[in-house]
N, C-alpha and C positions, 0 to 999 in steps of 0.2 A: 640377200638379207632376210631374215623370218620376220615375219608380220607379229605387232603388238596386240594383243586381243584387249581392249577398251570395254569396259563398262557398260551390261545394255542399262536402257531405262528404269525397268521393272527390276534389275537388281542395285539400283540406285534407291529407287524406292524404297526396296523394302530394306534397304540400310536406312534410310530416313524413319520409315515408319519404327524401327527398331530404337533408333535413337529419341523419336518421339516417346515411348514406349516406354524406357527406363528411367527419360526424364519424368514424367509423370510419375514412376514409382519412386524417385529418389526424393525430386525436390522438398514433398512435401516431409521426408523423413529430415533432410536439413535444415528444415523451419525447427521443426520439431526439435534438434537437438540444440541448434539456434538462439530458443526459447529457452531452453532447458538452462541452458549456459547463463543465462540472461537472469531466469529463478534462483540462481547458485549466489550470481552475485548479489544478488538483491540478498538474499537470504543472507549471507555475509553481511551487506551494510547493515541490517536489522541487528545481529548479533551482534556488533562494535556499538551501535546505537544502544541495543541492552544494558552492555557492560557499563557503556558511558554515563548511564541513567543511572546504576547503582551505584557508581563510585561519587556521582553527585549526591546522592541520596546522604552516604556514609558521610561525608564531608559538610551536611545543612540536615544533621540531628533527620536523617528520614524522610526529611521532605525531598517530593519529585520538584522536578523545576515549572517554571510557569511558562505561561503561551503568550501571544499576541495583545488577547484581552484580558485586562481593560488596556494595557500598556505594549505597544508593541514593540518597542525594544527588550522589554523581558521574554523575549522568543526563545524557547531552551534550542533552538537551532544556531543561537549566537553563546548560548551559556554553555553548554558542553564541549563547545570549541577547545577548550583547556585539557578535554579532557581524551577529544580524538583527536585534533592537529590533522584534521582533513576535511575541508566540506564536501570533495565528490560522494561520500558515503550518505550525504545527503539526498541523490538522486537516484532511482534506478534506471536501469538499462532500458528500461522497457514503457518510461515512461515521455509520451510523448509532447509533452506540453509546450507550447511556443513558447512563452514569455518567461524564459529565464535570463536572458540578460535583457531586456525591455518589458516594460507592462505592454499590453495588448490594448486596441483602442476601448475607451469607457475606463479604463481599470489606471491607478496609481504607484501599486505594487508589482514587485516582478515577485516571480514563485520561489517560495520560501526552501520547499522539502517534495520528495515524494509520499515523505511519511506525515501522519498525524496522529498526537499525543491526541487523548481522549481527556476533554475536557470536565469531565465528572473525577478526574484524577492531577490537575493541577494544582502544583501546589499552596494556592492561597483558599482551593475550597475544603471543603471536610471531610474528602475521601484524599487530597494530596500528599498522603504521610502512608509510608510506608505499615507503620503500626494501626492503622485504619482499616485497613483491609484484612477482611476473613481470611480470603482464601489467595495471594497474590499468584500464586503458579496456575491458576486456573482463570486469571482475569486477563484480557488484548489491553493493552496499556499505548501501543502505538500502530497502524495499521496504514496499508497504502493508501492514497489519497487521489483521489479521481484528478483529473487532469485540470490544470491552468487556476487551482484557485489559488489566493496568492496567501492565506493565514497558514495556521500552523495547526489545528485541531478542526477535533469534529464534535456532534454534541450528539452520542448515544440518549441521552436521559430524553430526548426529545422523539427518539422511533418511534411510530406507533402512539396510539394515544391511549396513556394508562392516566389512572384519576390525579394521582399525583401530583404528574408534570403536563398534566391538558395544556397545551400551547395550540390551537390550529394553526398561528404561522409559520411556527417553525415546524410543527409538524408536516407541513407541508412544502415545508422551504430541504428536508432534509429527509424524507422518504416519495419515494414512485409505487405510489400504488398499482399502477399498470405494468412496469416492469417488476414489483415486488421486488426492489433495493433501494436500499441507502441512497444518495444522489450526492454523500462527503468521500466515498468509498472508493476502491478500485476492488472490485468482490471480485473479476474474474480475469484478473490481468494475468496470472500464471497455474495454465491449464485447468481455467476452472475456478481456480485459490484466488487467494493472496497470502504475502507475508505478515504475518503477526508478532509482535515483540511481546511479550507478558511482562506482569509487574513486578515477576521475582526473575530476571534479565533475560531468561530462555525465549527462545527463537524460532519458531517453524512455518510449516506454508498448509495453510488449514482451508479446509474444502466451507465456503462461506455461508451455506446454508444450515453448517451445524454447531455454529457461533452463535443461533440468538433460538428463543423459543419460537411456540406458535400458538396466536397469532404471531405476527413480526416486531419482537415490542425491548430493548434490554435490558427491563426491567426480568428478564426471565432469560439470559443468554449468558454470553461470554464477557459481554461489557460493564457488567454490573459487579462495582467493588465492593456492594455488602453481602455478596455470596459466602 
């Protein structure tokens, strides 16, 4: 009978080490593509959310719809419902927050969206009419939302402290000076980005640093609807 020649150690090894080897070069390409897929869909829910914001707009003479406050059942996350017939488009992939079907301890509400409407554009203030706004394909109208808060908006007019809108609390309740961001935001949830919906329905994933002026303030950015 001829002898089976068996596997030494050292070429076991360096099938391991090989295997170690590729892993390393792969995995992190299919986080990468992972992620990517994850951007796509988000970028989808954003675009359906668009549309869904102008067909409400054309239907209430131009007006966007309202938020939380002062009323939180006027959440346009319940009123455009008519108008997607879905609320997973509500959530992205990639967003990680516990308290979607429970509030979290301390808290009352469960999370509304991944996205939030920008409160300097609802419709009961004086930029929430479509006809108010200069320039609407050049203003974020809805943008992703940091993780676990349970409202439906963020309050741009507060970034940064311009003479204006001097608030210190909220200034400080809604910027990180030490991180230099937003703290309503998700600025770098997809590679970098996030998604942004604008106020005339278009859609894309915009590198977050070149959304507002400088200093950090948007009264001078992307969020300012009397551009």
């Amino acid at each position: 009978m001829p002898r089976r020649r068996a596997f030494t150690l050292i070429e076991l090894l360096v099938v391991v080490a090989i295997v170690a080897i590729l892993a390393a070069i792969l995995f992190p390409v299919f986080a990468q593509a992972r992620d990517k897929a994850r951007a796509a869909s988000c970028l989808s829910n954003c675009r359906q959310l668009g549309m869904a914001f102008m067909s409400y707009a054309q239907d209430y003479d131009e007006f966007l719809p309202l938020t939380t406050y002062p009323v939180a059942s006027n959440s346009w996350t319940d009123t455009v419902q008519s108008y997607v017939k879905n609320r997973a488009i509500l959530r992205c992939p990639s967003d990680s927050s516990r308290n979607w079907a429970q509030p979290l301890a301390g808290q009352t509400e469960v999370r509304r969206s991944s996205y939030f409407l920008s409160a300097w554009m609802a419709g009961s203030n004086g930029y929430g009419s479509l006809a108010a706004m200069q320039s609407p394909a050049s203003v974020i109208y809805m943008a992703e939302s940091a993780e676990e808060i349970t409202r439906d908006h963020f309050h741009p007019f507060y970034w940064g402290s311009p003479p204006e809108q001097s608030n210190a609390f909220m200034n400080g309740l809604t910027w990180d000076p030490v991180a230099g961001e937003t703290l309503e935001l998700a600025l770098r949830r997809h590679q970098g980005g996030f998604t942004a919906s604008y106020a005339d329905g278009h859609a894309k994933w915009v590198q977050w640093t070149r959304t507002w002026g400088s200093p950090p303030q948007a009264l001078q950015g992307a969020y300012d609807p009397r551009q």
